[in-house]
C-alpha positions as CSV (number, residue, x, y, z in Angstrom):
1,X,25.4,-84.9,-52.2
2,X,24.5,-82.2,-49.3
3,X,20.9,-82.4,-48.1
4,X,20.0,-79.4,-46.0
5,X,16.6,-78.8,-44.1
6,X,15.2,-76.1,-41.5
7,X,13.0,-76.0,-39.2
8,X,11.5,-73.5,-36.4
9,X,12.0,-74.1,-32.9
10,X,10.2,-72.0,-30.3
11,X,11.0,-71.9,-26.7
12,X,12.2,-75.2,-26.3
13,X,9.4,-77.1,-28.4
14,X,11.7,-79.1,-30.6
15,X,9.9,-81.4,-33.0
16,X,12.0,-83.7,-34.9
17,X,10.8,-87.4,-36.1
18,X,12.7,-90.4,-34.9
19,X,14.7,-90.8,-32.2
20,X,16.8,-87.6,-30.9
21,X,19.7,-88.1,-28.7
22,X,22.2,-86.0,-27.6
23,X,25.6,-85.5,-29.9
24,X,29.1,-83.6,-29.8
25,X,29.6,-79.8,-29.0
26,X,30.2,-77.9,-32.4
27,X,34.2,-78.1,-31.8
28,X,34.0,-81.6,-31.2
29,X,32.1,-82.3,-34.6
30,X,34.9,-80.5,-36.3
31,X,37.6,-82.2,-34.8
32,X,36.3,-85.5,-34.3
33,X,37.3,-85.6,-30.6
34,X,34.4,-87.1,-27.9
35,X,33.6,-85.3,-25.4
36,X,32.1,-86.4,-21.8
37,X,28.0,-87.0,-21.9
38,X,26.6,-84.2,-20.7
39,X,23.3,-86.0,-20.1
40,X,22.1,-89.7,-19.9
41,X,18.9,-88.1,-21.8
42,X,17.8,-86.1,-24.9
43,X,18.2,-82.3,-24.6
44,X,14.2,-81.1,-24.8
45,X,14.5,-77.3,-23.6
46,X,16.2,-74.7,-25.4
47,X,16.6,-71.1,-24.2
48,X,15.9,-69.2,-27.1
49,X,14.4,-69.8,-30.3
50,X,16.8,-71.8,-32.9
51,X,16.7,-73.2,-36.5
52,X,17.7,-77.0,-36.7
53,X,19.6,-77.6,-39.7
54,X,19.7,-81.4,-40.6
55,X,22.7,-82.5,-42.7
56,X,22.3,-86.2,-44.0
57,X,26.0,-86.4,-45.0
58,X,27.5,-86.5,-41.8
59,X,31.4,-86.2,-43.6
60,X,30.6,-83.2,-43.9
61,X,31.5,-81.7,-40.5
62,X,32.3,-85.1,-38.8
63,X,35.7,-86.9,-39.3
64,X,35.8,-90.6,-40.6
65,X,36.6,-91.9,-37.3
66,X,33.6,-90.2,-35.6
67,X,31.4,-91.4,-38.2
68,X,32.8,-95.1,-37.9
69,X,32.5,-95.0,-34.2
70,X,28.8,-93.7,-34.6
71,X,27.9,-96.6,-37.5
72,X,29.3,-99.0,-34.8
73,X,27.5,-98.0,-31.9
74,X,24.2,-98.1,-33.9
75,X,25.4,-101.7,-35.3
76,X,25.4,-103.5,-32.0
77,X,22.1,-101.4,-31.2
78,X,20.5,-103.2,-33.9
79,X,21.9,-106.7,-33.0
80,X,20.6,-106.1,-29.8
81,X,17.3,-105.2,-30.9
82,X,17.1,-107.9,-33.4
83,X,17.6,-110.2,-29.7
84,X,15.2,-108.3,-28.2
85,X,17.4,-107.0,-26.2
86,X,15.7,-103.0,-26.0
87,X,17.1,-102.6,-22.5
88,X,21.0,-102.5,-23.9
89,X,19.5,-101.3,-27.2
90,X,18.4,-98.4,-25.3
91,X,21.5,-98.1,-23.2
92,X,23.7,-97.6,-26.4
93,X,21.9,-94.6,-27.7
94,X,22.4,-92.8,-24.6
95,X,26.1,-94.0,-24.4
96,X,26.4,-91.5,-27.4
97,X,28.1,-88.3,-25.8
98,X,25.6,-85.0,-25.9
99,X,25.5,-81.7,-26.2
100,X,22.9,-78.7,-26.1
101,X,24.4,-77.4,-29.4
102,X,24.3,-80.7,-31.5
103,X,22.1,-83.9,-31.8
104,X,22.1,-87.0,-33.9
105,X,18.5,-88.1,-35.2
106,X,18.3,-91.4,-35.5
107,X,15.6,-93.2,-37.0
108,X,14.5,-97.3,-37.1
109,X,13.3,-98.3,-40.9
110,X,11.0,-101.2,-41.3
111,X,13.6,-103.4,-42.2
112,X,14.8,-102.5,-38.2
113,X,18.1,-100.6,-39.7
114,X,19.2,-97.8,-37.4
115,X,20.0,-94.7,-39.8
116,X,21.1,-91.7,-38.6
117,X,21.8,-87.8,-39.6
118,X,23.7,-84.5,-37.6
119,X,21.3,-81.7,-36.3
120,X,22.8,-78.5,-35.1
121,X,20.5,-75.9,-33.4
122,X,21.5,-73.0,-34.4
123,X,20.2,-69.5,-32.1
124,X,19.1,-67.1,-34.3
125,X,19.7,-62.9,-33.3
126,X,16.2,-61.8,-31.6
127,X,15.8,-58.6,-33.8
128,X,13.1,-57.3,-35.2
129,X,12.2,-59.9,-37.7
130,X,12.5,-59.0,-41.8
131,X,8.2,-59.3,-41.5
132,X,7.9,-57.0,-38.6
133,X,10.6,-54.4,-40.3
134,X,8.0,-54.4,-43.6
135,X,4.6,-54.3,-41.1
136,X,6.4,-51.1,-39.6
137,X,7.6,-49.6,-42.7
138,X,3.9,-49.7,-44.2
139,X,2.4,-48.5,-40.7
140,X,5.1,-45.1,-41.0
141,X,3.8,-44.0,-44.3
142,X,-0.3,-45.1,-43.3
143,X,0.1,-43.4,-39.9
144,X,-0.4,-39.7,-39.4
145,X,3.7,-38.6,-39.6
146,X,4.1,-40.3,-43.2
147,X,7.7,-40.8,-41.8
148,X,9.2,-41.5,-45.3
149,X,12.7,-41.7,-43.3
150,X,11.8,-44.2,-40.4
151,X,10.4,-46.4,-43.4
152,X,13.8,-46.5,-45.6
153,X,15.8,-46.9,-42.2
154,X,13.2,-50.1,-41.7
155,X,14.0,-51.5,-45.5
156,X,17.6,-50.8,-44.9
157,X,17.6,-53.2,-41.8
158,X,15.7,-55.5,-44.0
159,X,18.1,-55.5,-46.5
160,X,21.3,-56.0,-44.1
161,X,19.4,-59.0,-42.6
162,X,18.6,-60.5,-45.9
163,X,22.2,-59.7,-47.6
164,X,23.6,-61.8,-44.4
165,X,21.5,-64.9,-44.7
166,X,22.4,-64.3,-48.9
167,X,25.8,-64.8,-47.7
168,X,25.2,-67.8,-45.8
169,X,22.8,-69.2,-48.3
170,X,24.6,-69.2,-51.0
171,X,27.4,-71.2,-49.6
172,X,24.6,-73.7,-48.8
173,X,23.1,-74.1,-52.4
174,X,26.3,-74.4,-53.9
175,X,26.7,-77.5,-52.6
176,X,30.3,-77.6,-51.4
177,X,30.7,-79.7,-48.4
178,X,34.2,-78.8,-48.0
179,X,33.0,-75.5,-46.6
180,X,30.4,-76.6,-44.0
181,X,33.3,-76.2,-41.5
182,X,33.4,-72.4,-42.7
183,X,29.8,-71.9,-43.1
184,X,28.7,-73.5,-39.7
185,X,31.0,-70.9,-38.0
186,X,30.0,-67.9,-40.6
187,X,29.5,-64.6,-38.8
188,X,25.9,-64.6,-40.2
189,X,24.8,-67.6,-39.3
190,X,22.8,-66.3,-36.4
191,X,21.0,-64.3,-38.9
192,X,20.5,-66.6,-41.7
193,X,18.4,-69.0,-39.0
194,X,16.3,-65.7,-37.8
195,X,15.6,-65.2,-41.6
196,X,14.7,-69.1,-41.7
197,X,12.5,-68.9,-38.6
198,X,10.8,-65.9,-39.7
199,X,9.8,-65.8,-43.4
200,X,8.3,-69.6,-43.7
201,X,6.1,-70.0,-46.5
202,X,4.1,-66.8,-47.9
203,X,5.8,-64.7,-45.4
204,X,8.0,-64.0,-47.8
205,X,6.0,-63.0,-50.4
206,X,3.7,-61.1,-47.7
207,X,7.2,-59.1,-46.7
208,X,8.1,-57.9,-50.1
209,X,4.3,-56.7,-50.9
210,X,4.2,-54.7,-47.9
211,X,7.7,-53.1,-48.9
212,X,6.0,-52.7,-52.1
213,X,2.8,-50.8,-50.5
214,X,5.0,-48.7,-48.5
215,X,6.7,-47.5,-51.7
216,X,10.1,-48.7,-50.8
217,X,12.2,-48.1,-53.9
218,X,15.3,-50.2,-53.3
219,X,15.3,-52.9,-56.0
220,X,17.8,-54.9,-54.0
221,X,15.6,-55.2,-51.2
222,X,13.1,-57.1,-53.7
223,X,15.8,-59.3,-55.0
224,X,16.6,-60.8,-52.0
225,X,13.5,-61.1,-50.9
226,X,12.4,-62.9,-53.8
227,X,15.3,-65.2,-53.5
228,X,13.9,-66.2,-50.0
229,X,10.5,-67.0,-51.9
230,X,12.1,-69.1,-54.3
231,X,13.9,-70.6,-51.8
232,X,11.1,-71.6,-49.5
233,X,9.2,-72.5,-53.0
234,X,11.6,-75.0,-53.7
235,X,11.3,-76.5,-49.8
236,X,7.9,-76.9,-50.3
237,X,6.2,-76.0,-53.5
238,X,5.7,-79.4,-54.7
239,X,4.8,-81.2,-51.9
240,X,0.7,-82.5,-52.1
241,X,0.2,-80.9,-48.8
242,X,1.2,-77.4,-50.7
243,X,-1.9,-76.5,-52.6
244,X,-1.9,-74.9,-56.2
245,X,-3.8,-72.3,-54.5
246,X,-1.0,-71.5,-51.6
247,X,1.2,-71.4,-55.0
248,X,-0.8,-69.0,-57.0
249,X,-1.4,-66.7,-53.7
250,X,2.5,-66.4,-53.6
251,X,2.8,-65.8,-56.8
252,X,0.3,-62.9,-57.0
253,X,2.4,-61.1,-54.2
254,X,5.2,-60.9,-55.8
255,X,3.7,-59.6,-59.0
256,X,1.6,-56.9,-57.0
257,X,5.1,-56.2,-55.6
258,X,6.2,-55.4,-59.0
259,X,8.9,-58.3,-59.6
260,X,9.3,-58.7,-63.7
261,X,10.7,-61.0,-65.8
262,X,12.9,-63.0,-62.9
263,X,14.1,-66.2,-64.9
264,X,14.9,-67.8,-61.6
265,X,11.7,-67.1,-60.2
266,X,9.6,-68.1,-63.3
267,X,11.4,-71.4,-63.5
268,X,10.5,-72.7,-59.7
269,X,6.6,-71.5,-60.1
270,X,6.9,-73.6,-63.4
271,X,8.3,-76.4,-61.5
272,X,5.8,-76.1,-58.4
273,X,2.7,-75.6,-61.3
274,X,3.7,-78.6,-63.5
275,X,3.6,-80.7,-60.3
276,X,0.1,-79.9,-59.8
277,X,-0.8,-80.3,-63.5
278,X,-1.5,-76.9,-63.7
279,X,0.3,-74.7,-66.8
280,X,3.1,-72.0,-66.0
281,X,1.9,-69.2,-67.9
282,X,4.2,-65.8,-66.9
283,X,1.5,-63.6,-68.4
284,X,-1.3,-65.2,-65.6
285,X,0.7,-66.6,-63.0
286,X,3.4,-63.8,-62.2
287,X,2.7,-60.5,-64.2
288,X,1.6,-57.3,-63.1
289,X,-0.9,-57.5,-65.1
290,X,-2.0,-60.8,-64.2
291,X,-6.1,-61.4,-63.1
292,X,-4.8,-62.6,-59.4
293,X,-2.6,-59.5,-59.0
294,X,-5.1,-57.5,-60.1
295,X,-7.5,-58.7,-57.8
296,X,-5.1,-58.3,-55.1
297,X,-4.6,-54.8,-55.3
298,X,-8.4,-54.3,-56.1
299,X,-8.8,-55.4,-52.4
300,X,-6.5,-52.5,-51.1
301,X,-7.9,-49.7,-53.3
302,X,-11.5,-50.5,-52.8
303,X,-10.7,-50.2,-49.0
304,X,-12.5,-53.5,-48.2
305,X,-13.1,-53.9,-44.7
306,X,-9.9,-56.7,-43.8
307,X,-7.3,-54.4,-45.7
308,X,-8.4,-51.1,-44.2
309,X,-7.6,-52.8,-40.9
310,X,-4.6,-53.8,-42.0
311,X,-3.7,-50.6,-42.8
312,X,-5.0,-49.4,-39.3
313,X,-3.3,-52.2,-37.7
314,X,0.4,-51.2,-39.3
315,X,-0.1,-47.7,-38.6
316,X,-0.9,-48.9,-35.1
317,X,2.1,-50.9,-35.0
318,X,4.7,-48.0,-36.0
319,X,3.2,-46.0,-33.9
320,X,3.8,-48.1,-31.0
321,X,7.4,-48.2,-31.6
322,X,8.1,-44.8,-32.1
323,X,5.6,-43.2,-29.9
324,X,3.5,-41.5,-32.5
325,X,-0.3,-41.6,-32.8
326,X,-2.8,-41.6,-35.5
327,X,-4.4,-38.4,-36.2
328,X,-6.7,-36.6,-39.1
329,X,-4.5,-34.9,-41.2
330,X,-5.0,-31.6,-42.8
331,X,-4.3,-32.3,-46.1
332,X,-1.1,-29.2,-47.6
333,X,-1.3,-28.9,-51.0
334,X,0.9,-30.2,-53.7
335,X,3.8,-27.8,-55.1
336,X,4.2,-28.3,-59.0
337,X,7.1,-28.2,-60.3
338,X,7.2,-29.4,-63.9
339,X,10.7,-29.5,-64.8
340,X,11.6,-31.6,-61.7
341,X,8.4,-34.1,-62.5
342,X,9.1,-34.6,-65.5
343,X,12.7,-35.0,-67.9
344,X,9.9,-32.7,-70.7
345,X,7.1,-31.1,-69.2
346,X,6.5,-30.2,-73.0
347,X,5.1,-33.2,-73.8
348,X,1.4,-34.2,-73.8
349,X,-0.4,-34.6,-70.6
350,X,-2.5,-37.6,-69.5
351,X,-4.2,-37.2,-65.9
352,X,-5.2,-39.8,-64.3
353,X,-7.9,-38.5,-61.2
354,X,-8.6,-40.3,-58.2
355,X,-5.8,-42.6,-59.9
356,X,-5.8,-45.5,-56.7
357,X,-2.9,-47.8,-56.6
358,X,-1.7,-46.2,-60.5
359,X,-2.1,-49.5,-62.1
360,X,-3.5,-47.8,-65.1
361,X,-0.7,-45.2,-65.5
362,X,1.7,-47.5,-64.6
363,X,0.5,-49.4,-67.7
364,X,0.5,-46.6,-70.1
365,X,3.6,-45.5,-69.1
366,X,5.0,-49.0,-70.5
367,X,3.3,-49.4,-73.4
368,X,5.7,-50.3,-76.4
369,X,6.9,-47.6,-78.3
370,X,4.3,-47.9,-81.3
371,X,1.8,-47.2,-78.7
372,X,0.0,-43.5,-79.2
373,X,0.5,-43.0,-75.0
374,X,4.6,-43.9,-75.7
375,X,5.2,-39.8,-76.3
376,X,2.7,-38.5,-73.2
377,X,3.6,-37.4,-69.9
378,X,1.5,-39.1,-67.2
379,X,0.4,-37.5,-63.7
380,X,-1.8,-39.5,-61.0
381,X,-4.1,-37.0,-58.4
382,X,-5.7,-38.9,-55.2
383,X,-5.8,-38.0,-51.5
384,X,-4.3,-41.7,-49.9
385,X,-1.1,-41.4,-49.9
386,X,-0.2,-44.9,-49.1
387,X,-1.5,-45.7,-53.1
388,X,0.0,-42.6,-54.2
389,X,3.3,-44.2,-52.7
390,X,2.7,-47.7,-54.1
391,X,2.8,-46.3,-57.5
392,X,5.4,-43.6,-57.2
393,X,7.7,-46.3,-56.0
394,X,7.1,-48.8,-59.0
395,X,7.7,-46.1,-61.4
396,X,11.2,-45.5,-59.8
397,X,12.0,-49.0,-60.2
398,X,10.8,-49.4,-63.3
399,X,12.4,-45.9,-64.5
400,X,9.4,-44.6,-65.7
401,X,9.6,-41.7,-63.1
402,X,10.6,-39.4,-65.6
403,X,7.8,-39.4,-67.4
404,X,5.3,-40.6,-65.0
405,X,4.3,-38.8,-61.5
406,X,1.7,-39.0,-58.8
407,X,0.9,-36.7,-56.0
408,X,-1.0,-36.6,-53.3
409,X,-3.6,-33.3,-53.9
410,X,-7.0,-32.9,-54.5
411,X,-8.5,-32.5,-58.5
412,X,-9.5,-29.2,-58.2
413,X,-5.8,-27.4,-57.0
414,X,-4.4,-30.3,-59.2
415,X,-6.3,-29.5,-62.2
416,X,-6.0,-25.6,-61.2
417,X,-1.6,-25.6,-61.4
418,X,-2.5,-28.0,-64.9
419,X,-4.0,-24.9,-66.4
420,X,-2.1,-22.6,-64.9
421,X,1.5,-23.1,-65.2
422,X,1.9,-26.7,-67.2
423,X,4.5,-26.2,-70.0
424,X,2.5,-28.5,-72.8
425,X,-0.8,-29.8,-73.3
426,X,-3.4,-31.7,-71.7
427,X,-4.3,-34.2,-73.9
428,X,-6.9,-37.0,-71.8
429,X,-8.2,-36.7,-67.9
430,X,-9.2,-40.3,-67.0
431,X,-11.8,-40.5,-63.9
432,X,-12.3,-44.6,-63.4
433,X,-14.4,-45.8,-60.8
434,X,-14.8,-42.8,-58.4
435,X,-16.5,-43.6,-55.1
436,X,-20.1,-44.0,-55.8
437,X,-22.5,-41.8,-53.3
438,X,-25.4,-43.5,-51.8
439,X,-28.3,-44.2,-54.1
440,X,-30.5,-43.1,-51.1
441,X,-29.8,-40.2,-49.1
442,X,-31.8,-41.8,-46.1
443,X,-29.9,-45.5,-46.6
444,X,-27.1,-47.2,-47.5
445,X,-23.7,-47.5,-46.6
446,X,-23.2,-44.0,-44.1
447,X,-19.1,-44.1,-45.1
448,X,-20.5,-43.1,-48.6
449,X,-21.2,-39.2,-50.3
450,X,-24.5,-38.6,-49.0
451,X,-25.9,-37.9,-52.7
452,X,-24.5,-37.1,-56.0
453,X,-24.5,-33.3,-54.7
454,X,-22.9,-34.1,-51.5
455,X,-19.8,-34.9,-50.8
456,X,-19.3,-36.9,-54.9
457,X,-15.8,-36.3,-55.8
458,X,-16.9,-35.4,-59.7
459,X,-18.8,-32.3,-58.9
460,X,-20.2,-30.2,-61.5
461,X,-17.5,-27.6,-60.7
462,X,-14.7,-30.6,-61.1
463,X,-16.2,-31.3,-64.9
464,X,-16.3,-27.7,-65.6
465,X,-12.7,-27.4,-64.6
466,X,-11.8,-30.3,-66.4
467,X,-13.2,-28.7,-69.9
468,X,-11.2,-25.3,-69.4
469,X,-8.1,-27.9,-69.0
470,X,-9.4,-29.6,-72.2
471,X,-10.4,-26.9,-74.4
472,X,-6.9,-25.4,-75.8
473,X,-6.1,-28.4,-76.7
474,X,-9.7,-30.1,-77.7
475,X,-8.5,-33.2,-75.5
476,X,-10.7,-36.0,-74.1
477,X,-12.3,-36.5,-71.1
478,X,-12.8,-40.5,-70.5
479,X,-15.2,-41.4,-67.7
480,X,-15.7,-45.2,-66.1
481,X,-17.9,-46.7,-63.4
482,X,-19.4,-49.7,-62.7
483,X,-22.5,-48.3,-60.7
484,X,-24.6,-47.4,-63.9
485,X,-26.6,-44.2,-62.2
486,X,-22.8,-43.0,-61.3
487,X,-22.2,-43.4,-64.9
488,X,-25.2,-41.7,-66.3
489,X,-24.6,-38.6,-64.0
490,X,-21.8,-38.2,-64.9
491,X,-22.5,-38.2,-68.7
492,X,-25.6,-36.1,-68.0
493,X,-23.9,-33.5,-66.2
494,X,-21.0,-34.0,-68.4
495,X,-22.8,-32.9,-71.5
496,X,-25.7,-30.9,-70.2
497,X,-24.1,-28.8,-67.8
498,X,-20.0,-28.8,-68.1
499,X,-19.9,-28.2,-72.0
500,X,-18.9,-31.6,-73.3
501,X,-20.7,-33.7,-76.0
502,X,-19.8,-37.4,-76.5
503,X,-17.2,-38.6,-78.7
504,X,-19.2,-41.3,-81.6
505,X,-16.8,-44.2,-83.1
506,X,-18.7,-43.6,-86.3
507,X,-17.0,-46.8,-88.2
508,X,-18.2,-49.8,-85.1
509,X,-21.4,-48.0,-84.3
510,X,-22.3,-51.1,-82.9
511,X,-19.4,-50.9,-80.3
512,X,-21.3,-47.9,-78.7
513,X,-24.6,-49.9,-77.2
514,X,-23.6,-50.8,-73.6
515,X,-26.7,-53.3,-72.7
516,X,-25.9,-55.8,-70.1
517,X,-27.4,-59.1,-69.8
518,X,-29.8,-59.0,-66.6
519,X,-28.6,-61.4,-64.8
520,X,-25.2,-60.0,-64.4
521,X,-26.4,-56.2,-63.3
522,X,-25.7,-55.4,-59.6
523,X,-28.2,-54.7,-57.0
524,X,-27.4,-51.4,-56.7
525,X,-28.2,-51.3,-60.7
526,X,-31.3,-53.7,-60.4
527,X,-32.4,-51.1,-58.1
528,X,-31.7,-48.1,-60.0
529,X,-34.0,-49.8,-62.8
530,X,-36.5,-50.2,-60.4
531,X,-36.7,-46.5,-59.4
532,X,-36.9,-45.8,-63.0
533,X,-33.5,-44.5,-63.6
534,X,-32.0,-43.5,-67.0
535,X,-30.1,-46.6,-68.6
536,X,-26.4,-46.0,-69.4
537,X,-27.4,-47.3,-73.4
538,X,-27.6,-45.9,-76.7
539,X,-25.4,-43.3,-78.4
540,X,-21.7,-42.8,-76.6
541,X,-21.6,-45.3,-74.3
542,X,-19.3,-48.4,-75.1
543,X,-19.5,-51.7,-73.8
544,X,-15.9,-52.2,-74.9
545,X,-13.2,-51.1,-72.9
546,X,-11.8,-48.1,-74.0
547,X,-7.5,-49.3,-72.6
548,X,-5.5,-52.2,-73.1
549,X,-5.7,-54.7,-71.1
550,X,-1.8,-54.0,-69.3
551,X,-3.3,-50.5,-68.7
552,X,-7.3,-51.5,-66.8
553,X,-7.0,-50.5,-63.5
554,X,-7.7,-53.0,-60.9
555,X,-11.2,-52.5,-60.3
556,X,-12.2,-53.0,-64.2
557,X,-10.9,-56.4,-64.1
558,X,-12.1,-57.2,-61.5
559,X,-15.3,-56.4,-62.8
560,X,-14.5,-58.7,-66.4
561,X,-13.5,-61.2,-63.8
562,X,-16.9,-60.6,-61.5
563,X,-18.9,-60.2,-65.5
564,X,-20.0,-56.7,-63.5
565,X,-21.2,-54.5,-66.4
566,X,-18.8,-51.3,-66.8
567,X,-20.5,-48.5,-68.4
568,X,-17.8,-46.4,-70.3
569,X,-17.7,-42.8,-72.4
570,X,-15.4,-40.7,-74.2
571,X,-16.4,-37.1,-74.1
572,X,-15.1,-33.4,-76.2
573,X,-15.1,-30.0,-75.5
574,X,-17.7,-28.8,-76.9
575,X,-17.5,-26.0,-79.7
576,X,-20.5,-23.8,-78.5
């Protein structure tokens, strides 16, 4: 049995437990041959940073006489110990010969038995790290360039770091100890122990997701990266001093990344869960659709303040290296063309506006094919384009990109080409969760729309458009918002205005009173009550949700999560 472990050493800071000496050079550990001490004294500085790789079967690389020469050695030490004799006890570890490359860890047990293992230091390449690759790769597409080439030249590097250290790494887990000679003098080894050093723990995890943000499209880059994870998982995942928490936070990476359905993956969480006493569910732990992944990406497409600096920071960071700035860009407008969007552009049309991060397209677009949405074509409309990206690239790697598109434009030219020039039929527009504008012009949160008439993405002009979209093919118009004054002006302007009336579920009329419990209303709410705003109750509003769960965006459940009420409507062209 081969027992392999890592660890990180940085400039010469090498912590090991027990007793380190000084050992053989590489060749002399292959051959068996002694060399001449190099030093009476432990090596303790190291010129570069290195991965010490511990190998508790010492037959593996050593030769029988070496290893009986070493058992002996550390036999007399522990006579002379036992004689309290430290001075010669201490004069036989340093008669071991040394080298800079190679050390033997030797450790006293209680029962005051010397045991001992082989460490190699290995150097690892000083390249730009797998984690720095992904940081740059999500800073060229948030930066002002969107440099879609400099970010697939980044995940290319990735990958050919990560195939090496695949290379290396699976010699390692396949447990054959007749190759150690081979592996310890693989051409990759260098860069297996810079992938070792640099993706520790979540770092991992935190690589693939930025990939994954970046809309990177390479599926192999994700498998190898997930490899790593389960890797590292297995190192650690079921130690006590791993927390279910540093678990589940790994876990939700990955399934924002948009991993499914990895049996090797799903197998270590299990494993890591069920030695916390916690339950491996796929469906909670690891999905897409999960309530931590949602969560996740709820973070990035609110814009809270810590991910919006990431953002800034990544930009930053690529352009840094390539001597680029961040600028405002002027946005240029989207060119439609359906037959390359879609494999049939005839099919029925479900827009998505002011879609985020696509998690609710993406969902619709894999519903099962008794679904009513498995015939529709899907198209996502918002101005960021690093969520744009994020959900272009899971559709290509979940080929759905044939039916399923998102492009970076605003509603109205969006909407506009819709009308114009789409081969079938529009049969829903989805607005969930737009932007909410400040309650009061002369307070609140400045980054806001000034007021429902300033600056609010769903203009009266937007609604109108939406209806001329709607009306050839008496299609739905399904608006969501958890700010319950956004909600009812957007009904009211909806229906009194823009020509829609409200779509009635006659058989649950029930389902169609969206009251909320007090104490779960928002302040925002609690003061729109207060002003003596219209409630968002009565006739064609529903307090269910209107999707299935796989297709909520992130914001709605985060809201179930939260208990935040959601105020919800279906609304019709009118006939008048």
């Amino acid at each position: 049995m081969l027992v392999l472990r890592s660890r990180h050493t940085w400039e010469g800071k090498l912590a090991l437990f027990g007793f380190v000496v000084s050992c053989f050079f590489l060749t002399a550990c292959l051959t068996g041959a002694f060399l001449s001490p190099l030093s009476v004294s432990p090596p303790t500085t190291y010129l570069q940073q290195s991965v010490d790789v511990i190998l508790e079967d010492p037959l593996a690389v050593l030769s029988p006489t070496t290893v009986a020469q070493i058992d002996a050695i550390l036999q007399q030490r522990d006579q002379a110990r036992k004689m309290q004799n430290f001075t010669y006890a201490d004069h036989l570890l340093q008669s071991l010969p040394t080298s800079i490359n190679c050390s033997i860890r030797v450790t006293d047990t209680v029962q005051g038995v010397s045991q001992w293992s082989v460490v190699y230091h290995i150097p690892h390449n000083e390249t730009t790290s797998v984690l720095q690759l992904a940081h740059q790769a999500l800073g060229s597409v948030a930066s002002f360039n969107k440099n879609q080439e400099a970010r697939d030249r980044m995940a290319q590097q990735a990958i050919a770091q990560l195939q090496a250290w695949s290379n290396v790494q699976s010699l390692i887990e396949g447990n054959r100890t007749q190759l150690w000679p081979t592996v310890l003098q693989h051409d990759d080894l260098s860069t297996w122990a810079a992938i070792e050093a640099a993706l520790q723990g979540r770092k991992g995890a935190d690589a693939a997701f930025w990939f994954a943000l970046a809309g990177v499209t390479d599926e192999n880059l994700f498998v190898l990266l997930t490899k790593v994870v389960c890797k590292e998982l297995r190192r650690f995942g079921t130690r006590p001093s791993c927390r279910l928490k540093d678990v589940l936070s790994i876990a939700k990476r990955l399934a924002a990344t948009g991993i499914r359905d990895d049996p090797v993956l799903n197998q270590v969480l299990r494993e890591c869960l069920e030695a916390k006493q916690a339950t491996f569910n796929n469906d909670e732990v690891v999905s897409f659709h999960s309530d931590g992944c949602a969560l996740l990406l709820w973070e990035f497409s609110t814009r809270q303040k810590k991910p919006k600096a990431f953002l800034h920071q990544a930009a930053r960071h690529f352009g840094k290296s390539s001597e680029t700035a961040l600028q405002d860009e002027t946005l240029t407008h989207y060119q439609f063309d359906w037959f390359q969007l879609f494999e049939d552009p005839h099919r029925p049309l479900v827009i998505d506006v002011g879609c985020g991060m696509g998690v609710c397209l993406l969902g619709l677009a894999s519903q099962d094919d008794n679904s009513s949405w498995q015939n529709c074509n899907f198209l996502g409309i918002d101005l960021n384009a690093v969520t744009i990206g994020y959900g272009a690239g899971l559709a290509k790697r979940w080929n759905l990109s044939n039916r399923l598109a998102f492009v970076v434009d605003t509603a109205e030219h969006a909407l506009q080409q819709v009308l114009e020039s789409y081969p079938g039929h529009v049969a829903t527009i989805l607005i969930q969760f737009p932007t909410p504008y400040r309650l009061a012009v002369s307070s609140g949160n400045t980054q806001l729309p000034r007021s429902a008439t300033d600056g609010f993405m769903v203009s009266l002009e937007l609604l109108q458009l939406c209806r001329t979209v709607l009306v050839p093919s008496n299609g739905t118009l399904w608006l969501q918002s958890n700010c319950e004054d956004v909600a009812v002006y957007m009904f009211q302007t909806a229906c009194q205005q823009a020509g829609f009336t409200p779509v009635l579920n006659e058989s649950s009329p029930d389902e169609l009173i969206s009251a909320a419990p007090s104490e779960s209303l928002t302040q925002r709410t609690r003061q729109w009550i207060a002003m003596g705003g219209e409630r968002a109750q009565g006739p064609g509003w529903f307090c269910r949700p209107l999707l299935p769960r796989t297709a909520m965006t992130e914001t709605e459940v985060a809201c179930l999560i939260k208990g935040t009420p959601v105020h919800r409507c279906i609304l019709s062209p009118s006939t008048e």
